[in-house]
C-alpha positions, 0 to 999 in steps of 0.5 A: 450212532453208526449205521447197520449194515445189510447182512446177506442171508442165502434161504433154501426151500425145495417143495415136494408137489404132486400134480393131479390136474396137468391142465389146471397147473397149464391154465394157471401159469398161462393166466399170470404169463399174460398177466405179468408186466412184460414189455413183450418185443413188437414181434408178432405171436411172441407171446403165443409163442412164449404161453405154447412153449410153459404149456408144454412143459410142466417142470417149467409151468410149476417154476413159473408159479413160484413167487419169491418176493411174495413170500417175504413181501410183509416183513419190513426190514427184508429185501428178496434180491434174486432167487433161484428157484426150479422144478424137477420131475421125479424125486429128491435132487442131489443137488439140493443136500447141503453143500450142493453143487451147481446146476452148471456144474453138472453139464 
């Protein structure tokens, strides 16, 4: 019997959130920050210096909410291998119409 082959499928999701609750938002990003397993360098304050920085930027605190092997983690058959996820503050992205450019391309 020949073997299946793996078929790459490319999902696209995009979210519209509203943010009632800055420091809510603040205090989750920063709580599963300290809690991912980060083998953080032995420079002193870098991860103090990596929460100040998510809590400073919300686009950035909402991104790092987002957990893509989570969505799929109970489908068998299925493996999340990378993503591409990001928040941006204001309305709908051209970006993310079908056919979407890169975010590299626009720089």
């Amino acid at each position: 019997m020949e073997e299946a082959k793996s078929i790459v499928v490319q999902l696209y999701c995009r979210f519209e959130i509203t943010v009632d609750d800055s420091e809510a938002v603040f205090e989750a990003a920063e709580r599963r920050l300290r809690a991912a397993d980060i083998d953080w360098p032995s420079e002193p304050g870098a991860l103090e210096e990596a929460v100040a920085g998510l809590r400073s930027d919300l686009e950035q605190s909402v991104a790092s909410l987002v957990d893509p092997d989570r969505v799929l983690a109970d489908v068998a058959g299925m493996d999340v291998r990378r993503g591409r996820w990001w928040a941006e503050i204001g309305g709908p992205s051209e970006r993310f119409q079908p056919g979407f450019r890169s975010l590299d391309a626009e720089t």
